[in-house]
C-alpha positions as CSV (number, residue, x, y, z in Angstrom):
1,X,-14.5,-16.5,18.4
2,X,-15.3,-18.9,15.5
3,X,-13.7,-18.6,11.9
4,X,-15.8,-19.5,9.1
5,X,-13.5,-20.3,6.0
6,X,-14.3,-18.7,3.0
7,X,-14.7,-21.5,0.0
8,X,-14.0,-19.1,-2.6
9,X,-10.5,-19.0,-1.5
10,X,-9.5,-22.1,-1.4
11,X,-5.7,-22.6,-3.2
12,X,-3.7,-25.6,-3.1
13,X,0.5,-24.6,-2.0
14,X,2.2,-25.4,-5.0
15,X,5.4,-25.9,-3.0
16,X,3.9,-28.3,-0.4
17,X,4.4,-31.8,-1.9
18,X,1.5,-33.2,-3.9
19,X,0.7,-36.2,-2.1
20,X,-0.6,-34.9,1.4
21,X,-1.1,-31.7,-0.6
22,X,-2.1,-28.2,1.9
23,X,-4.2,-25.6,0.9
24,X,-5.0,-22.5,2.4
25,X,-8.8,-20.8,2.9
26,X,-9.0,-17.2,4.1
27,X,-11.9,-17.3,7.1
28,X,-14.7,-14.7,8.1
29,X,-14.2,-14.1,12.1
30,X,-17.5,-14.3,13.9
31,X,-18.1,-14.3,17.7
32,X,-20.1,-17.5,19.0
33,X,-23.5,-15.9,18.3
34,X,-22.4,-15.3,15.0
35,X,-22.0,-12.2,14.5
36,X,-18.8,-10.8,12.5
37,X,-15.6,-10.0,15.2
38,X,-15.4,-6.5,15.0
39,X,-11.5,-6.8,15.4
40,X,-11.6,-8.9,12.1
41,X,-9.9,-6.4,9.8
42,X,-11.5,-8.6,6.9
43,X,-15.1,-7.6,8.2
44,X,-13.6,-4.2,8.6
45,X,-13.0,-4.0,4.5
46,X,-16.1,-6.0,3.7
47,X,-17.9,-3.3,5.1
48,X,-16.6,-0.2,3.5
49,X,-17.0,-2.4,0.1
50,X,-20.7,-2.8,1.1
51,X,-21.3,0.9,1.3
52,X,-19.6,1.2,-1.9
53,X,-21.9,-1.1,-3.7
54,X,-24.8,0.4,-2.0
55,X,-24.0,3.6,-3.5
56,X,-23.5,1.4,-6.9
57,X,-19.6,1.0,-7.1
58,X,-17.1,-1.9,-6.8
59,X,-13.6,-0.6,-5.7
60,X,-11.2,-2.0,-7.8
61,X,-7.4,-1.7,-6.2
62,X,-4.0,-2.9,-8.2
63,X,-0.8,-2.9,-5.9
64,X,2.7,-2.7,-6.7
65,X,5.0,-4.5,-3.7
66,X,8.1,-3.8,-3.2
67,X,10.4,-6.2,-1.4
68,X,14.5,-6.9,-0.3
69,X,16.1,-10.3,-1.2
70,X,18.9,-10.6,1.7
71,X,21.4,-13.9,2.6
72,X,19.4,-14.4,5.6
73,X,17.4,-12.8,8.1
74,X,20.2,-12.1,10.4
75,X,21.8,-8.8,8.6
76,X,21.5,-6.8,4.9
77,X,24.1,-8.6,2.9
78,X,22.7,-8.0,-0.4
79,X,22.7,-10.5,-3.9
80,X,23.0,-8.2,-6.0
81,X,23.8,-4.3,-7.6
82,X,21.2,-4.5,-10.2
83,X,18.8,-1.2,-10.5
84,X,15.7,-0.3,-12.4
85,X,14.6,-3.5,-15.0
86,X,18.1,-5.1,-14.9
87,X,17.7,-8.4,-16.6
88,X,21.5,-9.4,-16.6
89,X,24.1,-11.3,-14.2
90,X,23.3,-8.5,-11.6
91,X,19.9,-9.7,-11.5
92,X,20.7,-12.9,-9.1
93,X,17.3,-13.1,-8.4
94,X,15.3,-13.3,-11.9
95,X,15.1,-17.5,-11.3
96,X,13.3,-16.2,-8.1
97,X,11.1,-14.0,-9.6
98,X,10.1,-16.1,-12.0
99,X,9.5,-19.0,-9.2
100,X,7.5,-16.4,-7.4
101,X,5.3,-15.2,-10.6
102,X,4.6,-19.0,-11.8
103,X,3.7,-20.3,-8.1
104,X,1.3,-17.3,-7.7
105,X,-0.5,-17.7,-11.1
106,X,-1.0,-21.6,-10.2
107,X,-2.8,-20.0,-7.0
108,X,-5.4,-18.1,-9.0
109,X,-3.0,-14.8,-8.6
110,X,-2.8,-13.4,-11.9
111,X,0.8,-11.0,-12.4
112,X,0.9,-7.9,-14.1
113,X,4.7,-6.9,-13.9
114,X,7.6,-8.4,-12.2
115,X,11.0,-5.8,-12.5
116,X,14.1,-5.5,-10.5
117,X,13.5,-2.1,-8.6
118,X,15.9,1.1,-8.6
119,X,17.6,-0.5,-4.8
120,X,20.1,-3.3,-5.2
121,X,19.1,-6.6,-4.6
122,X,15.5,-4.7,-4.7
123,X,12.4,-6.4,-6.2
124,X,9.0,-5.8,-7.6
125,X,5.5,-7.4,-8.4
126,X,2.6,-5.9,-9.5
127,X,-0.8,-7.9,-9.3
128,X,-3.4,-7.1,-12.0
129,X,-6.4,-5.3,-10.4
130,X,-9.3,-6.7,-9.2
131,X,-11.9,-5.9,-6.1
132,X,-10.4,-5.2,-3.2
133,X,-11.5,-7.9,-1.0
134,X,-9.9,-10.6,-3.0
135,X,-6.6,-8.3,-3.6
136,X,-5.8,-7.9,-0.2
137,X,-6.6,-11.8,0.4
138,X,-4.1,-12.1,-2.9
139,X,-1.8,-9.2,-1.2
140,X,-1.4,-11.9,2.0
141,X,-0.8,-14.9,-0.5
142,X,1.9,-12.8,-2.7
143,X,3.6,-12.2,0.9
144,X,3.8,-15.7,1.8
145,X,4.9,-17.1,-1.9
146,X,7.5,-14.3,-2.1
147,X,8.8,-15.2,1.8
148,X,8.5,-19.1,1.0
149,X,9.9,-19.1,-2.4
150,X,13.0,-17.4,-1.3
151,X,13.6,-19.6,1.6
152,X,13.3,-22.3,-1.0
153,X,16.3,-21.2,-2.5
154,X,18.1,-20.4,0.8
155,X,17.8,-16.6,1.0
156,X,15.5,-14.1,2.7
157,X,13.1,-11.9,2.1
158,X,12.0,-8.8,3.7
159,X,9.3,-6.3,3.3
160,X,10.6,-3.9,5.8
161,X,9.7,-0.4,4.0
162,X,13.1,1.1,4.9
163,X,15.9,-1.8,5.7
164,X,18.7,0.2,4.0
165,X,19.9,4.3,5.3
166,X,21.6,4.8,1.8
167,X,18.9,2.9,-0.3
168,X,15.4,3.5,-1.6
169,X,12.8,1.8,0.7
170,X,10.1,-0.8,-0.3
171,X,6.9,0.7,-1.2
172,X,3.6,-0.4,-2.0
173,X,1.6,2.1,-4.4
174,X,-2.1,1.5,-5.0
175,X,-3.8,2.2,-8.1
176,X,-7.6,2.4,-7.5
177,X,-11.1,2.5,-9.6
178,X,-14.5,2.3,-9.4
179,X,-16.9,0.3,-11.8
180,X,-20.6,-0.2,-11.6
181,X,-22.0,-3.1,-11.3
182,X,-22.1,-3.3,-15.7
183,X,-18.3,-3.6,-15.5
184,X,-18.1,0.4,-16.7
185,X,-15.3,2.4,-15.4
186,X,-16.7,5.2,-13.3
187,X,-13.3,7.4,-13.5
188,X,-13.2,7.4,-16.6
189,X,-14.4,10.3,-18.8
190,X,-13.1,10.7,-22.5
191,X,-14.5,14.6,-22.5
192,X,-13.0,15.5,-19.3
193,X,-12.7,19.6,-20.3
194,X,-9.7,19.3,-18.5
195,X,-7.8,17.0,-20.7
196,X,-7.0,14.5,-18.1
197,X,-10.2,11.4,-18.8
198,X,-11.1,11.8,-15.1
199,X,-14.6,12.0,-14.6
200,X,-16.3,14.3,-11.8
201,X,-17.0,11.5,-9.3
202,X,-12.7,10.6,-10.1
203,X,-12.1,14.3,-9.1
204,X,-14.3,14.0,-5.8
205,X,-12.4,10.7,-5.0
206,X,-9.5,12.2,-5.5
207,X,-9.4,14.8,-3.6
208,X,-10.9,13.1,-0.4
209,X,-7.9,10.7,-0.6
210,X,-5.8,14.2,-0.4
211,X,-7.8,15.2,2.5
212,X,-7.6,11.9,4.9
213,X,-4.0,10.7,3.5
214,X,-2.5,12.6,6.7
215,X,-4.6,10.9,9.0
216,X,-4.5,7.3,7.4
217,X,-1.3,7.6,7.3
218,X,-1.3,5.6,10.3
219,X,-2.7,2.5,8.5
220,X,-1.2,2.9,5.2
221,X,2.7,3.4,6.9
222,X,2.1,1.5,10.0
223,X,5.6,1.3,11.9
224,X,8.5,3.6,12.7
225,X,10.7,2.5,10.3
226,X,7.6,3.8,7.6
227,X,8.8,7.3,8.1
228,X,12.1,7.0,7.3
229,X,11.3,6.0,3.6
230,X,8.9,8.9,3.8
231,X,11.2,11.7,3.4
232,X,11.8,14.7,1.4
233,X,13.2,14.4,-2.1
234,X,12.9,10.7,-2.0
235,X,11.2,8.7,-4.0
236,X,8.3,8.2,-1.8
237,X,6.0,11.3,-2.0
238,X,5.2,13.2,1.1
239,X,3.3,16.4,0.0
240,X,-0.6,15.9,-0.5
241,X,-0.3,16.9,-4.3
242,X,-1.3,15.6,-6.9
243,X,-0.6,15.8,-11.5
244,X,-0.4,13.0,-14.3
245,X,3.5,12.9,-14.7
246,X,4.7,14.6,-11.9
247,X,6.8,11.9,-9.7
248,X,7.1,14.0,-6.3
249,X,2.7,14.3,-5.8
250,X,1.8,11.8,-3.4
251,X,-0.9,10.7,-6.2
252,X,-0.5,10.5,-9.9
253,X,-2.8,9.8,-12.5
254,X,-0.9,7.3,-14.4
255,X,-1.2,7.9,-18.5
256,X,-0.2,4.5,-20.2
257,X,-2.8,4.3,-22.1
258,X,-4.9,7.3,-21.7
259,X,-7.7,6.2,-24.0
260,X,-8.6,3.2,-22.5
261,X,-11.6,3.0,-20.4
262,X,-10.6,0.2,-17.8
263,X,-7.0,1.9,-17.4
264,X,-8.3,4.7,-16.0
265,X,-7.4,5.0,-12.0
266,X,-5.6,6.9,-9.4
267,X,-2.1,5.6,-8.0
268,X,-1.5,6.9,-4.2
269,X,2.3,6.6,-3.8
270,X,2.7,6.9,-0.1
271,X,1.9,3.3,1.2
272,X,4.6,0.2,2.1
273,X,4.2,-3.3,2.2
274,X,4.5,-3.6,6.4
275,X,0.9,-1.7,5.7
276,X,-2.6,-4.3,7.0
277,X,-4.0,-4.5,2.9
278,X,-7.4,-5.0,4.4
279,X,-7.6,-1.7,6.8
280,X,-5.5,0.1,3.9
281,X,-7.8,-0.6,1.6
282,X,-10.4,0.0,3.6
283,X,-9.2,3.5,5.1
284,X,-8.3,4.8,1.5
285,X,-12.1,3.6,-0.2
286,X,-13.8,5.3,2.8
287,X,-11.9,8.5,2.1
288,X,-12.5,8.5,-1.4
289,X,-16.3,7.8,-1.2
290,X,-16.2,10.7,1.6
291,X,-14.9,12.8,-1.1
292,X,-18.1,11.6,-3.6
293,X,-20.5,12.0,-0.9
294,X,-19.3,15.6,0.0
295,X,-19.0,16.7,-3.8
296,X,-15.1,17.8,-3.1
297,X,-13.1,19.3,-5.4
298,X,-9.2,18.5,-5.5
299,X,-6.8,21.0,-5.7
300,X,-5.4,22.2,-9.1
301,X,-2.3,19.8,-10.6
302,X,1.0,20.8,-9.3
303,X,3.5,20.2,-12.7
304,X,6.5,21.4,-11.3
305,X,9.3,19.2,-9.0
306,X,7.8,19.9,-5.4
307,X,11.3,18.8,-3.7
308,X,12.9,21.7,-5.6
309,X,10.5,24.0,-4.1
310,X,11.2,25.8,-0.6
311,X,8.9,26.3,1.9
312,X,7.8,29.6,0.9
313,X,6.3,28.1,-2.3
314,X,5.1,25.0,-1.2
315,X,2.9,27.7,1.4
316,X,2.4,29.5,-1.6
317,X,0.6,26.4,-3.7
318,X,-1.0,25.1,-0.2
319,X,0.4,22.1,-0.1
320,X,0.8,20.7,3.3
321,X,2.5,17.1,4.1
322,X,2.2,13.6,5.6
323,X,3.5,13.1,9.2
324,X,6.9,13.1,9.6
325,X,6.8,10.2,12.4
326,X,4.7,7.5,13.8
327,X,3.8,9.8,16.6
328,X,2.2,12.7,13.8
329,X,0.5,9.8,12.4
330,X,-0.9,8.9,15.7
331,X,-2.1,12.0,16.6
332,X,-3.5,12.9,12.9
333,X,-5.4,9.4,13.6
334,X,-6.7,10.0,17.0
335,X,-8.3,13.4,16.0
336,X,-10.1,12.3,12.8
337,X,-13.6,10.9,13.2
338,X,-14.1,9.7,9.6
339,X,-11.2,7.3,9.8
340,X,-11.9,5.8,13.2
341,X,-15.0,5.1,12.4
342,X,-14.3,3.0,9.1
343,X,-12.3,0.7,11.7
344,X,-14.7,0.7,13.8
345,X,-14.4,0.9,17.8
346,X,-12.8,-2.5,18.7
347,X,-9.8,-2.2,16.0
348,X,-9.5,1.8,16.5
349,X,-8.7,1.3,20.3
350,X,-6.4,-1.5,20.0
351,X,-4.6,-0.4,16.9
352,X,-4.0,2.9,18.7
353,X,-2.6,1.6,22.1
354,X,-0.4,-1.0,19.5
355,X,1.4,2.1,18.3
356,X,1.4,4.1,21.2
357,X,3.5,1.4,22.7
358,X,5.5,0.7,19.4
359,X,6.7,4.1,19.7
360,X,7.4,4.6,23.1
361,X,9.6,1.5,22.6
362,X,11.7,3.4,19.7
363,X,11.4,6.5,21.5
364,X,12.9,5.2,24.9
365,X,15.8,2.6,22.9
366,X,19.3,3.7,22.8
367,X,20.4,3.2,18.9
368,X,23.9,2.8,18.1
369,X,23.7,5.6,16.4
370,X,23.2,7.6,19.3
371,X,26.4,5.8,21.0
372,X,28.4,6.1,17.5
373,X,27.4,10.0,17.9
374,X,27.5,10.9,21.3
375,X,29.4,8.3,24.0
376,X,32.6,10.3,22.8
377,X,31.9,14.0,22.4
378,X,30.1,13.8,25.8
């Protein structure tokens, strides 16, 4: 295999020194005839992007990540007991934030938000949206600054999406568009006659992301731990649902500013930051554009708290859920042929035996839970 860099993306490492300076290019995988690798999970979004342009859209994607700031990498000893926006002396890490934010805008990574989150010690930064080839290059970037900038300062990062039992886990939501090629926003439809600015082809998206999200989960929550942040009554949405305010609908239509044209998008609430942002990306486009194609129609807003409901009505409203474990997720994968085919043969096979073995690991590992448990009532 040959990589071909990409010019495009060529940044300079603001924390490398300037004389010697590095910079880093993201490269296109080809095989020595020069074909793209088809185990090149770049190629693997770049085509999904191409069949949305063919069809006349550009998928435009806006992640919030989620992340830990620990001592070191050898435990959870946390800096702080700060929670949603806290900007005061429990916020140890604003100076790292703001590191973080300034050291990604000199790389050409523009930032929307940057927050403490609702865990302690928790953290947050959104990236404004853009197409989604160049956010999950800027999703890789935003890793690396976030890891490198907190070793600079002798602590450690971690975007494990559950590192803490007895606090919220790290996710990363994606808020997603489509434009045409005249920079219009396709979602977007002020006389929506049901009140919500979403046009038709928005509905159709929708609701064939609430058809596949069960069997991307795979891709979108890609370890064991994933599923322990995916739980009931948590604040990471498991019931394929969706409504504007409603916080427990695995997608939400967020309402900001409701009248504004290039606002206009779906969040999906279920994905983490462990999550490949190329194949995430790429899985939750072809699922959406599956929707278009097949003119689907989502099912009607659920407005009342889902965790409050038992399963009686949740059978009553239809509303199924995501796997409960990396095994469900496995099996939801293996039998669905839209989603095997947008990662085409070669990553398909190899993902899956990945995961197989990943969870035959946990499933065969004595946990000290188990020992705490079991060693003396048995």
């Amino acid at each position: 295999m040959l990589a071909f860099p990409d010019a495009s993306t060529f940044q300079v490492l603001p924390w490398r020194p300037e004389s010697n300076a590095v910079a880093r290019m993201f490269c296109n995988i080809r095989t020595p005839d020069g074909k793209p690798f088809e185990g090149d999970p770049r190629h693997v979004l770049a085509r999904v992007v191409g069949k949305a342009q063919d069809m006349g859209y550009v998928f435009n994607v806006g992640p919030e990540v989620e992340f830990y700031y620990f001592k070191d990498a050898e435990g959870t000893e946390l800096l702080d007991r700060g929670g949603y926006f806290d900007l005061t002396s429990l916020d140890y890490a604003s100076d790292l934030r703001r590191d973080t934010v300034l050291t990604l805008e000199k790389m050409g990574i523009p930032v929307e938000y940057s927050h403490h989150e609702n865990g302690p010690s928790q953290h947050e930064i959104d990236l404004r949206f853009t197409d989604a080839l160049s956010m999950a290059d800027a999703v890789m970037t935003y890793k690396l600054v976030v890891k490198e900038i907190a070793m600079k300062h002798g602590v450690y990062a971690s975007f494990m999406p559950k590192p803490l039992s007895d606090a919220p886990g790290s996710g990363m939501h994606v808020h997603m568009s489509l434009f045409d090629f005249d920079g219009s926003n396709v979602f977007f439809d002020p006389d929506d006659p049901q009140g919500y600015h979403l046009s038709a082809t928005a509905k159709s998206f929708l609701a064939g992301i609430l058809k596949y999200a069960p069997e991307f989960a795979l891709i979108t929550n890609p370890c064991v731990n994933s599923y322990k942040r995916l739980l009931a009554g948590g604040e990471a949405p498991i019931y394929l649902s969706w409504a504007r305010a409603n916080r427990s609908t695995l997608v939400r239509i967020p309402g900001y500013r409701p009248d504004r044209e290039d606002a206009c998008r779906i969040e999906l609430r279920s994905p983490d930051p462990a999550a490949n942002p190329y194949l995430a990306f790429a899985v939750c486009l072809a699922a959406g554009l599956d929707g278009i194609e097949k003119g689907m129609t989502p099912p009607a807003e659920i407005t009342e708290n889902i965790y409050a409901m038992d399963a009686a009505a949740r059978k009553a409203h239809g509303i199924e859920s995501l796997p409960g474990s990396l095994e469900e997720a496995i099996r939801a994968l293996e039998a669905d042929q839209l989603i095997l085919d947008t990662l085409g043969e070669h990553v398909a096979a190899n993902y899956l035996t990945g995961k197989w073995r990943e969870w035959d690991e946990y499933r065969t590992r004595v946990s000290s839970w188990e020992r705490e448990k079991y060693i003396i009532n048995y």
